[in-house]
ZAMARGU-4260 file (C-alpha; in steps of 0.2 Angstrom, whole numbers, plus 5000, padded with zeros to 4 digits):
<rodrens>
0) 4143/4711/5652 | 4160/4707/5646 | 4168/4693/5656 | 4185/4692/5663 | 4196/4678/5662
5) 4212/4673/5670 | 4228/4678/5667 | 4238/4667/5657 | 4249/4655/5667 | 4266/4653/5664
10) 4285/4656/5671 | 4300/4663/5662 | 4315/4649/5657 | 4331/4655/5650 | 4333/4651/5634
15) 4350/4651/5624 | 4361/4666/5620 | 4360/4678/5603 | 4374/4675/5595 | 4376/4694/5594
20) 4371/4707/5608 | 4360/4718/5599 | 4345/4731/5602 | 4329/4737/5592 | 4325/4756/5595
25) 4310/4757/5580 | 4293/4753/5580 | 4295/4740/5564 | 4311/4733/5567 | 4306/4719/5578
30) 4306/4698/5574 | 4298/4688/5561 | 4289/4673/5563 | 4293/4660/5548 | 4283/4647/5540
35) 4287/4632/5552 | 4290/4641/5567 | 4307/4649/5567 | 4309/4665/5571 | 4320/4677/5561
40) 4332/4693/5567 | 4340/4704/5558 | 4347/4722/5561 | 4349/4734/5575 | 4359/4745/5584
45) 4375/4737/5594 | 4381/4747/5611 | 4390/4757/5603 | 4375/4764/5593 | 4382/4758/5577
50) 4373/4749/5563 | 4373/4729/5562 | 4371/4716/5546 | 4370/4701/5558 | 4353/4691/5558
55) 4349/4675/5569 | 4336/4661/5568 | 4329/4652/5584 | 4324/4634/5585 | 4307/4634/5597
60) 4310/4614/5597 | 4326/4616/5606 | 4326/4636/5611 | 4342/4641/5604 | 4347/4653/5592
65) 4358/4651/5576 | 4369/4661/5565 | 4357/4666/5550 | 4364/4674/5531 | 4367/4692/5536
70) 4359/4706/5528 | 4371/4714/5513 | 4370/4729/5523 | 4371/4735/5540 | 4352/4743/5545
75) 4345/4751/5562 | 4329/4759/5564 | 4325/4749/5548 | 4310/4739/5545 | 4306/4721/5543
80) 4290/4713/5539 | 4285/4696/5537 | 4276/4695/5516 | 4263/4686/5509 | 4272/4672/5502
85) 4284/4669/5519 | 4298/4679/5514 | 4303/4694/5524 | 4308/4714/5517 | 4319/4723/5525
90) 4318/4742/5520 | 4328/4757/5524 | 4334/4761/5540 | 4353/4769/5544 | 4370/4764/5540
95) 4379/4773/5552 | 4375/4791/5553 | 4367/4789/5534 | 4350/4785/5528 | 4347/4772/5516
100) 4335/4770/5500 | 4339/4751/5499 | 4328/4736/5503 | 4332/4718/5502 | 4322/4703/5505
105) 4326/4685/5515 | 4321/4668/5506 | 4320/4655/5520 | 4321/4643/5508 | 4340/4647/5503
110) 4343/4656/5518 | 4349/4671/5509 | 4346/4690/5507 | 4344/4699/5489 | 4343/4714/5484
115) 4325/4722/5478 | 4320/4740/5470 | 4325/4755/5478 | 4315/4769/5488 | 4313/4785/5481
120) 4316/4794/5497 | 4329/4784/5511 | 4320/4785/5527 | 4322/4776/5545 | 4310/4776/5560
125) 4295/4771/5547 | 4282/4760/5548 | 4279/4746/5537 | 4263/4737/5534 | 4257/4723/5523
130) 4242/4724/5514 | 4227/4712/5510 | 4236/4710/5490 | 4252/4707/5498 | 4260/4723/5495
135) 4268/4732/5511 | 4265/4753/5512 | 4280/4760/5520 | 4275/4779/5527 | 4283/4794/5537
140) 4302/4790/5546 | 4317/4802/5545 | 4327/4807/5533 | 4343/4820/5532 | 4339/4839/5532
145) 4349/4846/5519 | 4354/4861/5531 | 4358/4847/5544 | 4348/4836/5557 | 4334/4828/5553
150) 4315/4830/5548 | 4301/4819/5548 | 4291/4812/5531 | 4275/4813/5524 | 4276/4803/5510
155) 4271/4784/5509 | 4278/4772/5496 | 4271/4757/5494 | 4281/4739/5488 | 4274/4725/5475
160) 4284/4710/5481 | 4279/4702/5462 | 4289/4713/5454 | 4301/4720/5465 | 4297/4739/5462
165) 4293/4752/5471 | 4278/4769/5468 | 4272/4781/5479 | 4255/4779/5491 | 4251/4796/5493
170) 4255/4808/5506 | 4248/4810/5525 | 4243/4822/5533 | 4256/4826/5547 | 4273/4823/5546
175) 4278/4807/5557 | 4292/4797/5563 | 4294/4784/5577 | 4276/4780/5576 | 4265/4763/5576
180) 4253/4757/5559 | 4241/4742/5563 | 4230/4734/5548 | 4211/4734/5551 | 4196/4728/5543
185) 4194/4731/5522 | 4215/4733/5523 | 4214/4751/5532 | 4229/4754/5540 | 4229/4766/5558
190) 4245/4776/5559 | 4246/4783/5579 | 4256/4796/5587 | 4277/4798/5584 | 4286/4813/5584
195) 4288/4826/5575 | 4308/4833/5575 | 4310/4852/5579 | 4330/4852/5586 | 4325/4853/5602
200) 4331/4836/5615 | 4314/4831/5618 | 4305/4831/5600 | 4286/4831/5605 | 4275/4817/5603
205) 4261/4817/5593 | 4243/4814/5599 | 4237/4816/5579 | 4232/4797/5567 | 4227/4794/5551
210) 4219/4780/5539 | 4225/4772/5527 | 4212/4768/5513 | 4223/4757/5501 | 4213/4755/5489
215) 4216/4775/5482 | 4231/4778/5492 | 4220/4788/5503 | 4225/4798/5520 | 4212/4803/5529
220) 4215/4811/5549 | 4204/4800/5564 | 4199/4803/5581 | 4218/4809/5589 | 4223/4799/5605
225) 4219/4807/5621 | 4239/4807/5625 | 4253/4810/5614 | 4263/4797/5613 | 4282/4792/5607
230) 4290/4776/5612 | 4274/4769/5616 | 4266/4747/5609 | 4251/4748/5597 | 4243/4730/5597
235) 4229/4726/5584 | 4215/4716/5597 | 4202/4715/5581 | 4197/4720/5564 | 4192/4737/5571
240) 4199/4739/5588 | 4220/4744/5593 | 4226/4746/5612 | 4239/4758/5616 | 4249/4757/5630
245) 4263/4770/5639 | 4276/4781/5630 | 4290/4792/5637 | 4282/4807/5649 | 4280/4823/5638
250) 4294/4835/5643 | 4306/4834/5657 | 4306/4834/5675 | 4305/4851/5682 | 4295/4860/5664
255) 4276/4863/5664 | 4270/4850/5653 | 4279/4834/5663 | 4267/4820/5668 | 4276/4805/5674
260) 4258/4797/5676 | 4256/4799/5656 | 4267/4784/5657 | 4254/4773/5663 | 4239/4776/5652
265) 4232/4766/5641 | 4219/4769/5627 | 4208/4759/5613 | 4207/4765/5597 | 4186/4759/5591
270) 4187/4759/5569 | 4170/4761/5567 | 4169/4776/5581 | 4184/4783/5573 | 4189/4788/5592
275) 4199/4783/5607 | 4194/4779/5626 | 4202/4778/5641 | 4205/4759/5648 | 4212/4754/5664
280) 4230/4762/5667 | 4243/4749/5668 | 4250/4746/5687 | 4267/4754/5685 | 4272/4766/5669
285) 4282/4762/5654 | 4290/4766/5637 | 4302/4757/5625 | 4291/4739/5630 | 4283/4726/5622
290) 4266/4720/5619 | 4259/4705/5611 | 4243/4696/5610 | 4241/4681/5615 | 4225/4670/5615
295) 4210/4672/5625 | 4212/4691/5623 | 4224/4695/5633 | 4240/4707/5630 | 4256/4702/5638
300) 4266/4718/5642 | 4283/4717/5644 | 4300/4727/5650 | 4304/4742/5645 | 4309/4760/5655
305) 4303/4776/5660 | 4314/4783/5646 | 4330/4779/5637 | 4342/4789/5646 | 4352/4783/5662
310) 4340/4771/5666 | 4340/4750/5670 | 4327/4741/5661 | 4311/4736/5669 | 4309/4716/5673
315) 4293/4717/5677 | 4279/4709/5665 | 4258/4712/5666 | 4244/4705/5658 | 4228/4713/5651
320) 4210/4707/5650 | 4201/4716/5635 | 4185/4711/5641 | 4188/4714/5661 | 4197/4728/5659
325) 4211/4726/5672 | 4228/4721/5673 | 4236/4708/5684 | 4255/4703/5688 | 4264/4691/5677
330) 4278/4681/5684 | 4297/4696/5680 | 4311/4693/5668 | 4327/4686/5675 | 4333/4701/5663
335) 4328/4719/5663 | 4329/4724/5648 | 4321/4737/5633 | 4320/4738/5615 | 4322/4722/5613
340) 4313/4708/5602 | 4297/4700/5609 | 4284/4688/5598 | 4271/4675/5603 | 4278/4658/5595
345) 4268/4643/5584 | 4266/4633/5603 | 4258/4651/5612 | 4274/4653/5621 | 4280/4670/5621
350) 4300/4674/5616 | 4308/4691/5621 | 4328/4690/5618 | 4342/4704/5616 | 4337/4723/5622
355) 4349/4736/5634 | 4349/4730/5651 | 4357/4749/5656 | 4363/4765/5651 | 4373/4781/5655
360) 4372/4784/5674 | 4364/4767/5678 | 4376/4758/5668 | 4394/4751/5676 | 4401/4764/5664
365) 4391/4779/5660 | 4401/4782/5643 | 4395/4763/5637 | 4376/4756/5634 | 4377/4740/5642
370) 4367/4726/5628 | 4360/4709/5634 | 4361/4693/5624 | 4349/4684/5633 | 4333/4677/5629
375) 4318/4671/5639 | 4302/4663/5634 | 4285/4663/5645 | 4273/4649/5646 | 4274/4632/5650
380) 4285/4617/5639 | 4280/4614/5622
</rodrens>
């Protein structure tokens, strides 16, 4: 039988300031870890929903954050992904209210941004995933409705960081944006859940996924998750195995389909099943969190909030044992806080930082989403 082990042992310690308040509402927008153990931000949403250019570095020897070379142009719901050869692609996302086709890429041995080839369609709310040959495959995301809104993509583009360029990767199945893509074994990529726009308030999640056979520029549907899901953490556990955890409640209070409790489920995705299983539901429900791996398989679970309307972010923090099965309680935040950035550092600590601490009702003024600049890191001194 498998056996549990402990939960990891740590406290949170306050770490120094971002040098700009900012939030990550996507899926791909999160931090990068550098060669040498810096950690790179860049983009995001301020609290006025707005579009930022700013990028920040932190120094794990010292845990403070510096000014980094800002992006050329402002991005939210963008992506950013760490490449091959240590530099980092930013892609699409929104500038303002409009979508953009542009990438650019970070050298951290300059320190600066440049430009790179365009997208054929602008989108936001993608995924973006690097690949065994080091390209990265970009699918689904938003883009404008010529009669007005939005719709989600099919289409996938895929990137060659050799050349700078850009062609397509084929088309999946269903429509998607808002949703999670984790590389498995033979470069297969697992694209879960999203949403699919409609106009309606509350778009509806998607229970449907797909793989992503790079090697034809291939989609083909899998084993769909046993709850739909939108604002939920994927986290690769192995070559052939992804856990899923929480999500924003289908519907809204007082309609048929409402289950607050949905909030709390978790699920493994099993490659070579091509299916997905129940697993132990997490103590208390959440969306907009973070979760990262850390060693000994155990996933760190992180913040976040029952949905991103008048709410206060969650402090609390849990661990969970992939062989036991169970969670357990990690030491809270000093800071509520979702939608923020959250990565396991060179030295095993864990480094969350920036997010929105309140909003609407909950927040001093309803009118204002109130931003934090604060960072915190778990574990013990390096």
């Amino acid at each position: 039988m498998p056996t549990s082990t402990a939960a990891p042992a740590g406290t949170w310690k306050t770490a120094g300031d971002l040098p700009t308040p900012a939030a990550w509402y996507g899926q791909h927008d999160g931090p990068v870890l550098l060669d040498g153990g810096a950690v790179l931000v860049a983009g995001g949403a301020d609290a006025a929903s707005g579009s930022l250019a700013d990028a920040a570095l932190f120094d794990p020897d010292h845990d403070v954050w510096n000014h980094a070379d800002p992006m050329a142009t402002p991005r939210r719901l963008h992506s950013l992904t760490r490449l091959a050869d240590g530099r980092v692609l930013a892609v699409g996302g929104l500038n303002g209210t409009t979508g953009l086709p542009t990438a650019e890429v970070y050298n951290p041995v300059n320190g600066h941004w440049s430009g790179t080839g365009q997208l054929t369609t602008a989108r936001w709310g993608h995924s973006a995933t690097l690949l065994d040959d080091g390209s990265v495959v970009v699918s689904g995301g938003s883009a404008a409705r010529p009669s007005g809104g939005t719709i989600a993509l099919r289409s996938a583009e895929r990137f060659d960081p050799g050349k700078g360029t850009w062609r397509s990767a084929g088309v999946m199945n269903d429509a998607r944006t808002a949703h999670t893509a984790v590389q498995l074994h033979n470069g297969t990529v697992l694209v879960v859940g999203g949403v699919a726009p409609v106009g309606a308030p509350d778009d509806p999640a998607l229970a449907f996924c797909e793989l992503y056979d790079q090697a034809h520029d291939k989609w083909t549907p899998t084993g769909s998750l046993i709850t739909g899901r939108r604002h939920h953490r994927a986290t690769r556990l192995s070559d052939t195995k992804v856990l899923v955890t929480g999500g924003t409640a289908p519907g809204s209070p007082g309609t048929a389909p409402y289950d607050p409790f949905s909030q709390r489920t978790v699920e493994v995705f099993d490659l070579d099943a091509g299916k997905w299983s129940a697993k132990a539901a997490m103590p208390s429900g959440r969306a907009l969190h973070r979760a990262v791996l850390l060693p000994g398989d155990q996933v760190l679970v992180a913040g976040g909030a029952a949905s991103d309307r008048d709410e206060s972010g969650f402090r609390s923090v849990l661990a969970y044992d992939v062989a036991g099965n169970t969670w357990a309680p990690l030491p809270g935040m000093a800071a509520g806080r979702w939608s923020f950035a959250a990565i396991v550092l060179d030295d095993g600590r864990v480094l969350v930082a920036g997010g929105v601490a309140r909003s609407g009702l909950a927040a001093a003024d309803p009118a204002a989403t109130e931003l934090t600049r604060t960072s915190e890191v778990f574990g013990g001194t390096p």
